[in-house]
Structure formats: C-alpha cells, structure tokens
N, C-alpha and C positions, 0 to 999 in steps of 0.2 A: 504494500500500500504506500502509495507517495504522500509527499506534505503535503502536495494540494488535494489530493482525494480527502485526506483527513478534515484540512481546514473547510473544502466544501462540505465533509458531514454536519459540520459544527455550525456554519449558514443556515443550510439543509432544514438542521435544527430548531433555527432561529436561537441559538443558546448563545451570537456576537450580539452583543447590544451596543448604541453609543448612543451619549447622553452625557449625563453627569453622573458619577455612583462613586457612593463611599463605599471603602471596603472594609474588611473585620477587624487589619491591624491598624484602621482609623483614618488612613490617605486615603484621595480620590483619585478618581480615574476617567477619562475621556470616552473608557468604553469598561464594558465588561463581557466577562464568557458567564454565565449561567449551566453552572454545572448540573441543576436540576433537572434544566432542559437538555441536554446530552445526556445522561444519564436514563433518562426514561424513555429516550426515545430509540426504538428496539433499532432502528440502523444505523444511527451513530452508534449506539451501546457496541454493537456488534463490529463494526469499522475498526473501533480502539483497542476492542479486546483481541481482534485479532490482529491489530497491530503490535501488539502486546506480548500477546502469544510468540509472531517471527523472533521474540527478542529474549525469549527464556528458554530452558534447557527441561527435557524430563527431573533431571533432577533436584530442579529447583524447586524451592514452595516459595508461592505469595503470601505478601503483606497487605491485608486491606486497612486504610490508614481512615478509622471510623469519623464521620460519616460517608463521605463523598468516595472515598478509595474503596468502600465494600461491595457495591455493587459492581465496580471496575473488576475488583478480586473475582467475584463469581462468575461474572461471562467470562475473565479472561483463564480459570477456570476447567470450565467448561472447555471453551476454542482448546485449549494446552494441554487438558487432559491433566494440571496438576493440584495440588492440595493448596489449599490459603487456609491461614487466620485474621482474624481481624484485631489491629492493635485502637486499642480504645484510648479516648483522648484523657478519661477519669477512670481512676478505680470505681465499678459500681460497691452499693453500700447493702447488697444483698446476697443468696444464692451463693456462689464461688467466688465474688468479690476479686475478680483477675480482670487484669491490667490487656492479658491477650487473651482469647478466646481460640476455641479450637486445639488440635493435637499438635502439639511443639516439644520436638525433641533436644534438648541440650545441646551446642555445637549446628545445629541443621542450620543450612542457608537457606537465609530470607530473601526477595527481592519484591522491595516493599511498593507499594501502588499508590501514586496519589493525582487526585483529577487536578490542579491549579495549586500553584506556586508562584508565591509574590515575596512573603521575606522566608520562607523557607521555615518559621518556625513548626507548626503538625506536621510538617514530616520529620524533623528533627527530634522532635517530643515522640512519636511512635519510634523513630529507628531507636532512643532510648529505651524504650516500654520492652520493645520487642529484645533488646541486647539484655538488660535485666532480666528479662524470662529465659536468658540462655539461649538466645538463635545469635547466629552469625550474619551481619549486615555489612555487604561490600555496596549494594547496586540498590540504585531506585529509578523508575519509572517513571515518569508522567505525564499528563495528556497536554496543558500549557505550562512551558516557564514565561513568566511575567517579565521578566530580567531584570527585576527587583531587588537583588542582593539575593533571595533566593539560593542560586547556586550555588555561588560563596558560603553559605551559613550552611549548606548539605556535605559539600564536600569538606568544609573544617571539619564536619563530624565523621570524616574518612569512609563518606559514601561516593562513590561516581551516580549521578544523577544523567540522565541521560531524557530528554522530553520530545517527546511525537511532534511538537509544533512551538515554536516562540512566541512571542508576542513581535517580533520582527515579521517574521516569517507571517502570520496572521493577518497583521495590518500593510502589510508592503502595497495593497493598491486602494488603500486610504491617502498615500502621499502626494 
C-alpha cells in the first residue's frame, strides 16, 4: 500500500479536517485527522491494518496503545495473523487491576500500535506500561506523525517509531 493510497483512505474517511482545533496536549492546529472517523470506518480500518501487517513478522505480538491503538491492534491482528495486548493509559481500580491486558510473556517482543502522534507522550507512557509488564519494546507503529517532537520523545525512549503517513506527506497539496 502506498502513502497516497493511505492518505486517500483517510479523505475517503472524511477523518482530515481543517479549521481551527485544539488538541489534548492543549496546542492548536490548522487541521486535524479524527481518528474516530478512520477507525470505524471498515476501509480505512482495513487499508492501515494491513499496512500494518506488511510491516511485522509472525513472531511479533502487538501493542494496542488504549484507546485509539486497540482497534488498530485487532484488525491489524487479524490481517497478520498475530497476538496483541492492549496497554492501558490507567491502572483500572477493579477485576485484575493490570496496566496490560491480555497474554504477555516476560522478555516477548512488542511492536506497539498507535493511530496519531503529536508530542509522543501515550505512546511513550504505554511502551513504559508495556516494558514494566516484562515485554521487550524496540518498534512502534503508527498511522500519522504530526512532527511535533513526537519522534524525538519515542525514540529517547529507544523505540524506532516508524509512521504510514506525516503530517508533510498528508498536507503537501494544501501548499
């Protein structure tokens, strides 16, 4: 699957928006991607994941980086034929009260999932969650880098981040 296949799913979608939008770590933005909208829509879902999939190995298990990265985790899954957990952004305060959910073996490599990256920090807090439960985190995923510091703040945590689409790459015929 090429970038622009991906970034037309994302159109497709309707999940580019532009306008004015604040975002979670409180900057605005010119535009936004709406991962709800990619996420639920079964041909994007499917475009990513198995974008996703060319890029992991049978032996790998995913990381779904909760909320946005689990649904990722499961199609891509599915497409890959591999195992995922979901690293959660709180300890729940019930049940098993785990930080990762699903079967995680001490030492097993993760290669964690996450839809949008702007300063990097949810996927940084899950590849932690995930490294305290005992998995091994070299590689992450994801569907947009923002190129917001992002990368820098993944890779200080001695991940390689590697992202299906930029925010360059997305907006190049905006300019």
């Amino acid at each position: 699957m090429t970038n622009q296949a991906l970034i037309d799913a994302l159109r497709e979608a309707d999940a580019v928006q532009f306008g004015e939008f604040e975002l979670s770590h409180g900057g605005t933005s010119e535009y936004y991607v709406d991962k709800y909208l990619f996420e639920t829509d079964p041909g994007c879902l499917e475009a990513i994941a198995d974008a996703f999939a060319e890029r992991v190995t049978p032996e790998d298990k995913l990381g779904g980086v909760a909320l946005g990265g689990v649904p990722l985790a499961a199609a891509t899954s599915v497409a890959a034929g591999v195992p995922y957990v979901i690293a959660r952004k709180q300890r729940k305060e019930y049940g098993t009260a785990n930080l990762v959910e699903g079967r995680l073996e001490d030492g097993e490599e993760v290669v964690v999932l996450e839809d949008i990256v702007t300063t990097g920090t949810s996927l940084v807090d899950a590849i932690e969650a995930l490294r305290d439960a005992g998995a091994t985190v070299d590689r992450a995923l994801v569907v947009v880098d923002r190129q917001e510091g992002g990368r820098e703040n993944v890779e200080a945590a001695d991940v390689e981040m590697e992202a299906l689409v930029t925010a360059e790459e997305l907006l190049a015929d905006r300019n």
